[in-house]
C-alpha positions as semicolon CSV with decimal commas, in nm:
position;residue;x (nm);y (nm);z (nm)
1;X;0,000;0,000;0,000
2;X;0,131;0,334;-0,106
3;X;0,134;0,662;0,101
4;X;0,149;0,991;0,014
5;X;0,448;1,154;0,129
6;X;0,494;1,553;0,187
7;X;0,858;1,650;0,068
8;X;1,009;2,025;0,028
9;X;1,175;2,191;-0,302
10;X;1,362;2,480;-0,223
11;X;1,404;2,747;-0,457
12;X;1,734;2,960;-0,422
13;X;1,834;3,315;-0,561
14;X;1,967;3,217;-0,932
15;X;2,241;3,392;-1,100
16;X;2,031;3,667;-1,277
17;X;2,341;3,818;-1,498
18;X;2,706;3,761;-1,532
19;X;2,913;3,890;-1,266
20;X;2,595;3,930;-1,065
21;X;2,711;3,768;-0,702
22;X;2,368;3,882;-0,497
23;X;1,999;4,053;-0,496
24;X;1,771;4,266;-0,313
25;X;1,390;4,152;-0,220
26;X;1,184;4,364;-0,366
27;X;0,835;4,188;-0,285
28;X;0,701;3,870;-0,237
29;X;0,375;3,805;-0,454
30;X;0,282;3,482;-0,223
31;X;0,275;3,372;0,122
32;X;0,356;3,054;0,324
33;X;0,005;2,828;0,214
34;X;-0,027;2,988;-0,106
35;X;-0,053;2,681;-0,385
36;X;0,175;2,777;-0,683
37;X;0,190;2,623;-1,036
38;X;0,572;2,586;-1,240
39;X;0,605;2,895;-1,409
40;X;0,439;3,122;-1,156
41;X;0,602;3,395;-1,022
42;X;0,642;3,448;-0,719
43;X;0,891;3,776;-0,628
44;X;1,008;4,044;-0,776
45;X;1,408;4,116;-0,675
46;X;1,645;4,346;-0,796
47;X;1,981;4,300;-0,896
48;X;2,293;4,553;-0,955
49;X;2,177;4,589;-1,354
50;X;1,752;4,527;-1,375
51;X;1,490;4,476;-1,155
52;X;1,332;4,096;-1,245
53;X;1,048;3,877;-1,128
54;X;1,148;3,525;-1,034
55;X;0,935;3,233;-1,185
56;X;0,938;2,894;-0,972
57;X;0,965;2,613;-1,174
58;X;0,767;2,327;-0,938
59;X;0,390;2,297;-0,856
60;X;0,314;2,283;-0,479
61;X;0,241;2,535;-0,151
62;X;0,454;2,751;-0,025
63;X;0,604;2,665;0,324
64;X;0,861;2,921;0,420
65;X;0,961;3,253;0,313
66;X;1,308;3,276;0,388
67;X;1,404;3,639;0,363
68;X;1,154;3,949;0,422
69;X;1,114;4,196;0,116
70;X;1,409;4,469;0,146
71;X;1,673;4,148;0,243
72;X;1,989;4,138;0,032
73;X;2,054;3,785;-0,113
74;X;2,346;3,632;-0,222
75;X;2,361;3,433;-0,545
76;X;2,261;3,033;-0,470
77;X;2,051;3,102;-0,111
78;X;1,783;2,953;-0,043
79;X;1,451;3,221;-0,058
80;X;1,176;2,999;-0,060
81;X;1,040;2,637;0,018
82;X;0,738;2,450;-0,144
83;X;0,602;2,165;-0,027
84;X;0,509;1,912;-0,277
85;X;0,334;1,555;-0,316
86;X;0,513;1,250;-0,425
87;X;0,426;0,897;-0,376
88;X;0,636;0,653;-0,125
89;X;0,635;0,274;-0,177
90;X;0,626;0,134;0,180
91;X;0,346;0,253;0,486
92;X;0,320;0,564;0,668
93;X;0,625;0,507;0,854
94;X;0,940;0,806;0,854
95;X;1,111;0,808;0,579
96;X;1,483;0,874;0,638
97;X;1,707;1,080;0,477
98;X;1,867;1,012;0,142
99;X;2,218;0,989;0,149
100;X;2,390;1,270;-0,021
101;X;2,515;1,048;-0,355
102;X;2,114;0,977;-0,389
103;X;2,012;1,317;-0,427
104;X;2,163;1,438;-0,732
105;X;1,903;1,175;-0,936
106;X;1,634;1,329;-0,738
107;X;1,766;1,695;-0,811
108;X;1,781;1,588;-1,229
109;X;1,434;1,391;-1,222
110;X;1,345;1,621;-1,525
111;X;1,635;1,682;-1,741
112;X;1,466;1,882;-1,968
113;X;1,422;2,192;-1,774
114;X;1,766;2,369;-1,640
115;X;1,798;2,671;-1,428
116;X;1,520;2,899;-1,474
117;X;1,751;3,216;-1,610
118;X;1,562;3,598;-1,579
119;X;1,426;3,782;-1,829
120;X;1,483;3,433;-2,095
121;X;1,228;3,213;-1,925
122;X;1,383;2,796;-1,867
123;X;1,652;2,668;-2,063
124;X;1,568;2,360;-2,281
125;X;1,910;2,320;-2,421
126;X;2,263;2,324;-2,354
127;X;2,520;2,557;-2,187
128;X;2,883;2,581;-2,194
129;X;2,843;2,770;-1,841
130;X;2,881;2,541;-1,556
131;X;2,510;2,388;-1,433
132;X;2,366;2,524;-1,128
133;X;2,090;2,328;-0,908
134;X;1,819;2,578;-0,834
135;X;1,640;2,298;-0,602
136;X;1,683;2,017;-0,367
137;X;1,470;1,751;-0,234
138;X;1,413;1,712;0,146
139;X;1,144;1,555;0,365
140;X;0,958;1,763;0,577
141;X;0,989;1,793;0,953
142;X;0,744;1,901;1,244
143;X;0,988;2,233;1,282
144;X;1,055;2,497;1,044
145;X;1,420;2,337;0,829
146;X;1,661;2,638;0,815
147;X;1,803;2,684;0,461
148;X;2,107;2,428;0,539
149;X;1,994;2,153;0,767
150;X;1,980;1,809;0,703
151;X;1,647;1,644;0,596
152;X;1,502;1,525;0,847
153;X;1,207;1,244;0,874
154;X;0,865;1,329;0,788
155;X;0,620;1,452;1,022
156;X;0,235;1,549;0,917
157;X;0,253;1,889;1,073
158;X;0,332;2,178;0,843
159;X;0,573;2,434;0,916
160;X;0,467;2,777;1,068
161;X;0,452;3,039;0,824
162;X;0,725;3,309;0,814
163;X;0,701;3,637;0,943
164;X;0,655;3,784;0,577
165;X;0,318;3,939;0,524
166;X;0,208;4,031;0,122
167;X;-0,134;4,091;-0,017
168;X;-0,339;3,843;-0,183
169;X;-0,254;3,833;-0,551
170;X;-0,633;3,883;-0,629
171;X;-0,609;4,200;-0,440
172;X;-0,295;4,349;-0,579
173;X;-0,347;4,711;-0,723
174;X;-0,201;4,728;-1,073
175;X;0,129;4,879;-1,092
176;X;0,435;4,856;-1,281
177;X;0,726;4,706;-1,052
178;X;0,867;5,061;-1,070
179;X;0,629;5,155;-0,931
180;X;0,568;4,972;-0,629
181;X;0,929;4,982;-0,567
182;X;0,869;5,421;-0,543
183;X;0,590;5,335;-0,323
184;X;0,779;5,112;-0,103
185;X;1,055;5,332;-0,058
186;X;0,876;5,597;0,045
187;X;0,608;5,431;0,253
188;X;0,312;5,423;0,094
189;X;0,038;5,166;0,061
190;X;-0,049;5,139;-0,329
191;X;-0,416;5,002;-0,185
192;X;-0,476;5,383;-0,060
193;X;-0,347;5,532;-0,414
194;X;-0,610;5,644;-0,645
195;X;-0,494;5,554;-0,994
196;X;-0,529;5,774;-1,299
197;X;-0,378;5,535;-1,581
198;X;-0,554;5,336;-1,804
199;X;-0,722;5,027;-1,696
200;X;-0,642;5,163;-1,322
201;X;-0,287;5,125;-1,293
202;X;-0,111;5,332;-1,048
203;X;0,149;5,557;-1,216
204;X;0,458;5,754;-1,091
205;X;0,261;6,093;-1,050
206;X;-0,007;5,858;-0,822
207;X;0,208;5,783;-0,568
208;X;0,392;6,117;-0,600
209;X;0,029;6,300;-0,593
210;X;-0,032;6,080;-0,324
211;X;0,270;6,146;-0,128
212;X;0,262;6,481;-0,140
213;X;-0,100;6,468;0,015
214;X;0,019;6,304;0,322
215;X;0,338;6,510;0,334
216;X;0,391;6,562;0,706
217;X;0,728;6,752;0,955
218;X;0,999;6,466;0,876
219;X;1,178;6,321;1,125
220;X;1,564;6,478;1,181
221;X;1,724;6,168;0,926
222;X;1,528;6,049;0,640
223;X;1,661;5,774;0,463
224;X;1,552;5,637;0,127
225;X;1,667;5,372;-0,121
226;X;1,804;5,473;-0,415
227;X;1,498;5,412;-0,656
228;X;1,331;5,670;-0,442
229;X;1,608;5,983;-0,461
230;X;1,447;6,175;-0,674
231;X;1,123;6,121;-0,525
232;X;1,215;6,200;-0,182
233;X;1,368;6,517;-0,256
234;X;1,019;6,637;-0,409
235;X;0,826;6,525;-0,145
236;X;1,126;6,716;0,103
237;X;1,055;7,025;-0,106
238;X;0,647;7,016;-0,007
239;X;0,761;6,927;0,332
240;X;1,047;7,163;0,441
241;X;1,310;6,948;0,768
242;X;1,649;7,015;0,845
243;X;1,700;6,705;0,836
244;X;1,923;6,507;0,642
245;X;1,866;6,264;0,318
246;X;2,076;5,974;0,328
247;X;2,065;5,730;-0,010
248;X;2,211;5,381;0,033
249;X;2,463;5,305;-0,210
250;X;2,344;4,992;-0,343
251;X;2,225;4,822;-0,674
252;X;2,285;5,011;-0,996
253;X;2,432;5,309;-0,793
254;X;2,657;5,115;-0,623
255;X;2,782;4,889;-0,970
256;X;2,795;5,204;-1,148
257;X;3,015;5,377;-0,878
258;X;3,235;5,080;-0,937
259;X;3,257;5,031;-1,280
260;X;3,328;5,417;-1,334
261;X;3,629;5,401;-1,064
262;X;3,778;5,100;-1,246
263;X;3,708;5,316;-1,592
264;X;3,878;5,560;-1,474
265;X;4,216;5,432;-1,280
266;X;4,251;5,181;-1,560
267;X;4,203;5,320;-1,941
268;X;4,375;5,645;-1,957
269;X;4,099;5,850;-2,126
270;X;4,135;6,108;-2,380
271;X;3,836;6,345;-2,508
272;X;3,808;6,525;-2,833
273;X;3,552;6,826;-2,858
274;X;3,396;6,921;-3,228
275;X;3,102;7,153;-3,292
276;X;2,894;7,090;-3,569
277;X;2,597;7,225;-3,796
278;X;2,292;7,044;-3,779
279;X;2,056;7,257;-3,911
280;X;2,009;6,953;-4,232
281;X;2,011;6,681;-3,966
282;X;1,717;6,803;-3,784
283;X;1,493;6,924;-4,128
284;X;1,554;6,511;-4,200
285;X;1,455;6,412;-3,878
286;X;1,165;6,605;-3,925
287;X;1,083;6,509;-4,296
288;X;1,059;6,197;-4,141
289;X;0,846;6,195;-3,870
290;X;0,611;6,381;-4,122
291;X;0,640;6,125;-4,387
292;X;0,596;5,827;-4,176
293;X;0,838;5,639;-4,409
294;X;1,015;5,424;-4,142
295;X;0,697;5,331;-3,971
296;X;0,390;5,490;-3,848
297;X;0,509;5,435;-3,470
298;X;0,816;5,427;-3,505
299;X;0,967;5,711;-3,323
300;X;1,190;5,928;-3,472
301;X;1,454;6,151;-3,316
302;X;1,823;6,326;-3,370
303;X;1,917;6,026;-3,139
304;X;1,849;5,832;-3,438
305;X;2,073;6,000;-3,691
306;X;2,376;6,028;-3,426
307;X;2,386;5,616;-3,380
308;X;2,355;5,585;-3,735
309;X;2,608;5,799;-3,801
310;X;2,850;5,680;-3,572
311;X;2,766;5,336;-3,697
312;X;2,884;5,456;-4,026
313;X;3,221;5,624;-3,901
314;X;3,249;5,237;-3,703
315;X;3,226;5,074;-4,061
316;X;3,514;5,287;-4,244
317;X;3,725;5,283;-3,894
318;X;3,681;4,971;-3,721
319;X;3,974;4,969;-3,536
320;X;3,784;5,166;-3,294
321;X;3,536;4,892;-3,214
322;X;3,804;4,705;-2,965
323;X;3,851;4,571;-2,641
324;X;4,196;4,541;-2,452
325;X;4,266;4,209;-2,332
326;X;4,530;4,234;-2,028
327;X;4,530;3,868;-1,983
328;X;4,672;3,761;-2,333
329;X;4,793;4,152;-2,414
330;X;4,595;4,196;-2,694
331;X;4,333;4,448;-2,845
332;X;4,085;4,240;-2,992
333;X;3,853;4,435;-3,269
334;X;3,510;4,316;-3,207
335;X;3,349;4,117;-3,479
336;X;3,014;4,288;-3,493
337;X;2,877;4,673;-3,291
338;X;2,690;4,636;-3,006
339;X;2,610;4,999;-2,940
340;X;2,525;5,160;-2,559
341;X;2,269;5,387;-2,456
342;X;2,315;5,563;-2,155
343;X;1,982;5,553;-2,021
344;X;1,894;5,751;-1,687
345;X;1,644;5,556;-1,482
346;X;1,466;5,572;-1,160
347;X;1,759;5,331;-1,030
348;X;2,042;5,499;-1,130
349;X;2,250;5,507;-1,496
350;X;2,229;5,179;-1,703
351;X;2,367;5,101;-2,018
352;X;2,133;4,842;-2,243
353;X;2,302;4,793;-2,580
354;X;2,146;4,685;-2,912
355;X;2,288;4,374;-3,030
356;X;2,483;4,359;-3,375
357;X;2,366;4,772;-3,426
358;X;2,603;4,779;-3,751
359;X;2,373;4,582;-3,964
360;X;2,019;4,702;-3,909
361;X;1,899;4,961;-4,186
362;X;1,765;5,288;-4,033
363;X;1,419;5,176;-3,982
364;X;1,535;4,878;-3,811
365;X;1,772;5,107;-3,566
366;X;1,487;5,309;-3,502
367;X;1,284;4,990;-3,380
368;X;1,558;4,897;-3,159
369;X;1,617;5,210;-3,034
370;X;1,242;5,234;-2,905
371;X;1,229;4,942;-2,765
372;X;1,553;4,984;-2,594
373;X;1,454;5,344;-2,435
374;X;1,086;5,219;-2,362
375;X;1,192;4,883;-2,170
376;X;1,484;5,092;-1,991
377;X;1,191;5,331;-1,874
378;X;0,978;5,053;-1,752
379;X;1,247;4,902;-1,561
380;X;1,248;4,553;-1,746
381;X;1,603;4,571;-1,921
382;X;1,679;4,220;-1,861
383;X;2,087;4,184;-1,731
384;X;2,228;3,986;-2,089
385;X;2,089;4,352;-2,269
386;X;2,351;4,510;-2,033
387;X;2,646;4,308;-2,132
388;X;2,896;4,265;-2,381
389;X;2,888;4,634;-2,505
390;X;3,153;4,740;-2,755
391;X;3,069;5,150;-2,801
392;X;2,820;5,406;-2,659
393;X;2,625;5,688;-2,693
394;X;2,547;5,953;-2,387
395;X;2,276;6,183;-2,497
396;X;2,327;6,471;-2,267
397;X;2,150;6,735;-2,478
398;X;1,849;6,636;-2,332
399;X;1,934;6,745;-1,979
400;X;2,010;7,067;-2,190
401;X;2,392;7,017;-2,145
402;X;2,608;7,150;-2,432
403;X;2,868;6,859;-2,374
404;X;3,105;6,687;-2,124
405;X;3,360;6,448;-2,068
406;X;3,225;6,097;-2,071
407;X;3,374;5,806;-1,941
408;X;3,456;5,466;-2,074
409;X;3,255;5,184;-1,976
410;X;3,435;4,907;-1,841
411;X;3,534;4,686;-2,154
412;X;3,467;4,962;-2,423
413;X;3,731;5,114;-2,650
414;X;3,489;5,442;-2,723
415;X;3,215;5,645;-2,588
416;X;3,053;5,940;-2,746
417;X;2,862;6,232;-2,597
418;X;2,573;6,412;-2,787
419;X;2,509;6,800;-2,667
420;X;2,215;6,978;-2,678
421;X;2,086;7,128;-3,036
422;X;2,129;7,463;-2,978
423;X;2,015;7,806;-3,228
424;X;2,319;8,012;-3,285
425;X;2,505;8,264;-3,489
426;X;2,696;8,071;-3,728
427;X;2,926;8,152;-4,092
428;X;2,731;7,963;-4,365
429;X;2,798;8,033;-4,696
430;X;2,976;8,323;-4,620
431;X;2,746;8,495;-4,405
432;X;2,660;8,457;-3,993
433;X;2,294;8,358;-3,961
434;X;2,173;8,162;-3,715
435;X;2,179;7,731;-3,724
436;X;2,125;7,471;-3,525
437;X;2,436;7,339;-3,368
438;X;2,514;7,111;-3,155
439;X;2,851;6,967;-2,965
440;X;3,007;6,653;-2,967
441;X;3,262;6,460;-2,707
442;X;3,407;6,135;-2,789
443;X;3,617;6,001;-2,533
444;X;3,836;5,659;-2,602
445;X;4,095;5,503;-2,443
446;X;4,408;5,580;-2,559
447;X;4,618;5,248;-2,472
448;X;4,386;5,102;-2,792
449;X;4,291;5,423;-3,018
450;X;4,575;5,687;-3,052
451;X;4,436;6,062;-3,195
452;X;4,483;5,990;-3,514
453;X;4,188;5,714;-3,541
454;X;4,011;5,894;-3,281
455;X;3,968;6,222;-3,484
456;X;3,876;6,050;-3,763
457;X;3,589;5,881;-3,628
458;X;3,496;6,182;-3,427
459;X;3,561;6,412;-3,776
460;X;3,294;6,157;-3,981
461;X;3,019;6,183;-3,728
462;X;3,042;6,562;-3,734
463;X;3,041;6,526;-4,161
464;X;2,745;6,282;-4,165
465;X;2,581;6,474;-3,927
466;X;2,609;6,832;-4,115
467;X;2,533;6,626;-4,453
468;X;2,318;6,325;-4,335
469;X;2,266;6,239;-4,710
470;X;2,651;6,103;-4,685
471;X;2,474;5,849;-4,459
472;X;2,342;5,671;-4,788
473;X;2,677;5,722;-4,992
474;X;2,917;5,643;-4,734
475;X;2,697;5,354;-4,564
């Protein structure tokens, strides 16, 4: 006679993005006697590059919550147990632990389904990348296992639920994760929001509205997470302390702090200044837009013409497109563009890059550059559209910032800097009337491109940009 026999799955923090070595909590969308289904997600984390949800990948309730939302996480800790049903062949009697050689079988009952990787849903195939177990199989005790005990025989009673409170699904207001991270930071229940976006989502300006309604005499210290800066300062502004605002340095901050150091103490930079006419740059970018010819929502702007035309300067100067290799002391000329764009979030700087950018036509750069800036705004960049950058583009002009000195991202050979479009007095065709002009800063690191290739490429952006017709001749 066969019994059924309770055993837990445990679910640990997976390794979201290369280099990525731990995670923050954001919230938990279930609770210890929830049922969940494979595939269902069931938290939302955030890592140094993207904030992701976290599907689990086994049908069963939940029995602990290991960490509270806000918890840091390192990469392959346990955050969550399930319980799940499985059939045993002999009575009712404790089952003892499997030795540790048997458990590896258990862990690869379904070969088909690997580690369940964020923002790419489960891998079906192979890797090259070393396999990690996202699960284990233990039996459940009358006590609450910690995260690295021993199994221990079975016992009927279930575990006590965690201390980790979270609102029905069913009664979750609709919000972009964002969103509710704004509202967590600064304290605010999205239940008591009223929303004003379609369908009743809560937006940004909700919570803001919201918070500035309730805006009370801060205590002397406020402190706020860093996807909640710019918030808190607002709300400081409608509610006047002499107190200070402390930001933890944490997440994309704190990887961006980091990565600019090493930029900076370890590819000497140089930066190269041109001003150019742009006055035929923007009448195309407008002709187009009118016209409708590259799609009718595509969006069109002098973003658009700047990647392309760098693109182009890439393509008759590819030396420029490198990487130094300090292991093997080599500069290694990348094999196809993956162009940066600096995008300025709610969590700090990021840097998503569109795969293989040399080969799209314009219409097909102008897709790619939408989606790009519209995931970056949502907060969904996924962590693989972060990586392996070879170039980038800072658009500073729309801060209204003439120019600057940008620097390198970590791995990148070239960076360039787009000013604001500016009318002013300028000589054209022999007489000063005013143009549209704009400045340009392209800063590369001089151990791979000397100022010779670096002018160049800097002197062709400024052409294609003053003539952007030489974008069809010299592309």
């Amino acid at each position: 006679m066969t019994t059924e026999v309770r055993s837990l799955r445990e679910f640990k923090m997976p390794d979201v993005g290369e280099g990525l070595t731990e995670a923050e909590i954001l919230s938990w969308y279930v609770k210890p006697g929830d049922t969940v289904t494979d595939g269902q997600v069931v938290c939302e984390v955030e890592t140094a590059k993207a904030a992701v949800e976290l599907p689990i990948p086994f049908n069963g309730v939940v029995e602990q919550l290991f960490f509270p939302e806000g918890a840091t996480v390192d990469v392959g800790t346990v955050i969550i147990s399930v319980a799940v049903a499985g059939q045993a062949g002999a009575a009712p009697a404790a089952v003892p632990a499997p030795a540790p050689a048997a458990e590896a079988p258990a862990a690869e009952a379904e070969p088909e389904r690997r580690e369940v990787l964020v923002g790419y849903g489960p891998r079906t195939g192979g890797s090259q990348r070393r396999a990690r177990r996202t699960t284990t199989t233990k039996t459940v005790t009358a006590s609450k296992p910690a995260p690295a005990a021993p199994a221990a025989p079975v016992a009927p009673a279930p575990a006590a639920p965690a201390p980790v409170a979270e609102v029905p699904v069913g009664e979750r207001p609709l919000a972009k994760p964002p969103v509710r991270k704004l509202a967590k930071d600064l304290g605010i229940d999205l239940r008591a929001v009223t929303p004003t976006g379609p369908d009743g989502v809560i937006t940004r300006e909700d919570v803001h509205a919201h918070a500035a309604a309730q805006a009370a005499p801060a205590a002397p210290a406020v402190e706020v997470t860093e996807a909640a800066e710019v918030a808190a300062v607002e709300v400081l502004v409608s509610a006047p302390t002499t107190g200070d605002v402390r930001v933890p340095i944490k997440g994309v901050r704190k990887a961006t702090a980091q990565a600019m150091v090493a930029s900076a103490f370890t590819a000497p930079h140089v930066t190269e200044f041109v001003q150019v006419d742009v006055t035929r740059t923007m009448k195309f970018v407008r002709r187009l837009k009118e016209s409708g010819e590259l799609g009718r929502d595509v969006r069109v702007s002098p973003l658009l013409l700047v990647a392309k035309a760098l693109l182009t300067a890439i393509k008759r100067h590819p030396e420029i497109n490198a990487q130094w290799d300090e292991a093997a002391q080599e500069i290694v000329i990348k094999g196809q563009v993956n162009l940066g764009i600096a995008a300025a979030t709610p969590r700090g700087l990021i840097v998503p890059n569109i795969k293989d950018a040399g080969s799209r036509t314009l219409s097909g750069l102008a897709v790619a550059l939408g989606e790009l800036v519209e995931t970056a705004r949502q907060g969904k960049t996924s962590p693989a559209d972060m990586q392996g950058g070879t170039v980038t583009i800072t658009n500073v002009g729309v801060f209204g910032v003439d120019t600057g000195t940008p620097i390198l991202n970590p791995g990148e050979a070239a960076i360039l800097a787009f000013g604001a479009v500016r009318e002013l007095p300028w000589v054209h065709k022999g007489k000063v009337v005013p143009r549209q002009v704009t400045t340009l800063a392209l800063s590369f690191d001089h151990r791979l491109v000397d100022g010779e290739l670096g002018s160049k490429v800097l002197a062709d952006v400024a052409a294609l940009l003053e003539y952007p017709k030489r974008l069809i001749t010299w592309g």
